[in-house]
N, C-alpha and C positions, 0 to 999 in steps of 0.2 A: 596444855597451858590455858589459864583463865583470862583471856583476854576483858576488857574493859576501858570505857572510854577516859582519859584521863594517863593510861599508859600509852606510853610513846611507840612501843610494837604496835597496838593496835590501832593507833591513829597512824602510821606506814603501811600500815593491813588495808585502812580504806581509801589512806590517799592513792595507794596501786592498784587498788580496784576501778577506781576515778578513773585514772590516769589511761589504763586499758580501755577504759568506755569512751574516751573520746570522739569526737567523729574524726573519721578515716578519709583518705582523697576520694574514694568510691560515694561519701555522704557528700562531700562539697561539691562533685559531679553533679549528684543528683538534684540540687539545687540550684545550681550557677544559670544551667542550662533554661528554666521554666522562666519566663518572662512576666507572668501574672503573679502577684503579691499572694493572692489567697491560694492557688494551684501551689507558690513557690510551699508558703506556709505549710500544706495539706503534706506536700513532698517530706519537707520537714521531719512531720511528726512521727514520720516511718523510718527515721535515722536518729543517732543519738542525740542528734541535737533536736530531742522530742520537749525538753525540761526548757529550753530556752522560750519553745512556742504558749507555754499555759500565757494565758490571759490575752494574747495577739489575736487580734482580728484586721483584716484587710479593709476595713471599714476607718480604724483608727486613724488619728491624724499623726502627726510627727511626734509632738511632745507625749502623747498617748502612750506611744509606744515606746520611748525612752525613759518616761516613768517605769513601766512594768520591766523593764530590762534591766535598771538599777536596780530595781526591787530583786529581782532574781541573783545579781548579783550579792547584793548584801546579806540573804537569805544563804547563799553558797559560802560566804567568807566565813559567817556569824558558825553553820553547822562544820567547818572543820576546826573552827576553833575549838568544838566543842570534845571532838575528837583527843587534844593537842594536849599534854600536860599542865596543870593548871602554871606555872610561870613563865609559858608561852604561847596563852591567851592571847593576853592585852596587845601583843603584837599583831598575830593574827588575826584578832577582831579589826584592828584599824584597817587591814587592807579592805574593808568594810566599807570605808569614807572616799577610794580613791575616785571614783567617778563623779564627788560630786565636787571635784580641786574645778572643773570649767564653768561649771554653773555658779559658783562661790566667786571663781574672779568675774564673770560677766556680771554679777549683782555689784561689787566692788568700783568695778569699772563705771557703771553707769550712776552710781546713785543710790542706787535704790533696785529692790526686787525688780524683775522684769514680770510683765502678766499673770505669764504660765506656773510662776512659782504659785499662785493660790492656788490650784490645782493638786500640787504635788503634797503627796503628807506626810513629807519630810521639809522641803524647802518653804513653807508655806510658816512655819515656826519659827522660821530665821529672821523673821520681821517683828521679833521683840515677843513673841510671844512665848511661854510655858515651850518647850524641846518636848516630844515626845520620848520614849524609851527605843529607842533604834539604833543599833548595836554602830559604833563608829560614827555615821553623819550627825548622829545628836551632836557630840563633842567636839564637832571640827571648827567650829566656830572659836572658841575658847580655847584650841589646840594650836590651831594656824595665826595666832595673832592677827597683825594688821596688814598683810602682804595683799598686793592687790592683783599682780598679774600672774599668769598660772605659774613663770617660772619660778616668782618667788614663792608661791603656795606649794610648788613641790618640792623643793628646797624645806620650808616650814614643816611640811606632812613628812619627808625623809628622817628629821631630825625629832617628832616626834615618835617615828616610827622606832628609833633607836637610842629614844627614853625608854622603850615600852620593854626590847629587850632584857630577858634574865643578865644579869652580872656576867653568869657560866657561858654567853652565848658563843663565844667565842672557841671555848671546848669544845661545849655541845655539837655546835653547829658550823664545823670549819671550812665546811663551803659557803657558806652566807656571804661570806664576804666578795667570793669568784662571782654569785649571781650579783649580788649590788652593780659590782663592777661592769656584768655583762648589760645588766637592763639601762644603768648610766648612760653607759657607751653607744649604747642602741636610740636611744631617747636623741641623744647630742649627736649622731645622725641624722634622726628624723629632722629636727630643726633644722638641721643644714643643707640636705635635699631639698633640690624643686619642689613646688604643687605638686601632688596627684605622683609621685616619682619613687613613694617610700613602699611600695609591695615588697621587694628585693630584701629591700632592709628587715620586712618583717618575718618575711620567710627564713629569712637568715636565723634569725634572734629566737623564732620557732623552733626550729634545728639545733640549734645548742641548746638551747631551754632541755627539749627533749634529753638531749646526750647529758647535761646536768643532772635532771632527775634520778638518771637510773645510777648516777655515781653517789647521789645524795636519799636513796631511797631507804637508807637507815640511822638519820640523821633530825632531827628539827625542819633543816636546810628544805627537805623536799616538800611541807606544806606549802613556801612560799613559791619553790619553784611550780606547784602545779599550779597554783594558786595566779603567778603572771601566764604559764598557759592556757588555764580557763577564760582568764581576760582577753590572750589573744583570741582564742576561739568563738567569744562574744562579740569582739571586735568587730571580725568578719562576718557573722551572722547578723549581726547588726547592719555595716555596710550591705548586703542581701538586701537587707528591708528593705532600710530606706531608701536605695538605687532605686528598688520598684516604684517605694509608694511617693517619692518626691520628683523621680524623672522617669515616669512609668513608659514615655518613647526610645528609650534607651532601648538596644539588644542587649539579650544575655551575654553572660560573659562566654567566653570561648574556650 
């Protein structure tokens, strides 16, 4: 069979390839444990989550690093989409924009851009100027209307996210609707949980994710599902960093 980008076999072909390459408990070990940012990073590179470290350096400041993170992110959204039938694109290009639903309300909130956005070279556009071409956060603007705090932007980005859908998606993709419901559900936990309380929650929502995929792994349904386990696994990689590089007296985790 002639596989090609654009057929739905083959975009199942890479998103299980992904899916297998994820980092395993033995990568997250390797990591938790190193208490120095650059050492943790080095550790890193030697496990799959080698693609999340390009441009990270221990030198970096916070915003530094959450720039190149988004960046990675949207670069990862942007190339499954491209894998994906051409009329379940537009959907999966948007999961493109979700990281930038906290920096959109925190501008909203205050006023006006905060500092760090002339730095970023996406947020930095959002202050009236010319959008660059960047697949999702270009259009969130003009997508999210006038919602100011993140719930209502999620709410905004969900209901754009399901303009974007095929007519057929419902066929196509008859688990979509099990995951909406699980990620919901998970979310409106987090809100309700303590500070600092929601690990459980996400390991949980990890674990089904996973058990979703493999029932949706011939379906539409499984780009998004991998698609919110990359985001958890950024998540946490993320928290890694920054633990170091914001509260560098902190112990490793255990």
């Amino acid at each position: 069979m002639n596989l090609r980008s654009g057929d739905l076999d083959y975009a199942c072909a890479r998103i299980a390839a992904r899916f297998g390459a994820r980092p395993d408990a033995a990568a997250w070990r390797r990591i938790e444990t190193v208490r120095d940012l650059a050492a943790m990073l080095d550790a890193a590179r030697a496990t799959p989550l080698r693609p999340w470290t390009a441009g990270l350096s221990a030198e970096a400041n916070p915003h530094a690093i959450e720039r190149v993170l988004r960046g990675h992110w949207r670069s990862l959204a942007g190339e499954v989409a491209t894998w994906m039938p051409r009329r379940w694109r537009p959907a999966v290009e948007w999961a493109a924009s979700a990281p930038d639903l906290p920096a959109l309300a925190a501008w909203r909130r205050g006023g006006r851009p905060p500092q760090w956005f002339a730095d970023d070279p996406v947020y930095r556009f959002w202050n009236g100027e010319a959008a660059p071409e960047t697949p999702g956060a270009a259009g969130a603007l003009a997508a999210l209307g006038p919602a100011h705090d993140v719930g209502e932007l999620m709410h905004a980005w969900r209901a754009e996210l399901l303009s974007r859908l095929p007519d057929s998606h419902a066929a196509e993709a008859p688990l979509l609707a099990k995951f909406t419901q699980l990620v919901e559900r998970s979310i409106g936990e987090m809100h309700a949980a303590p500070p600092g309380d929601g690990s459980p929650i996400m390991r949980s929502l990890r674990e089904r994710l996973e058990g979703l995929f493999r029932r949706a792994m011939l379906e539409p349904s499984a780009a998004f599902v991998y698609l919110a386990l990359a985001a958890l696994d950024l998540g946490r990689f993320r928290g890694e960093t920054m633990r170091r590089l914001v509260f560098p007296q902190l112990a490793p985790a255990q």
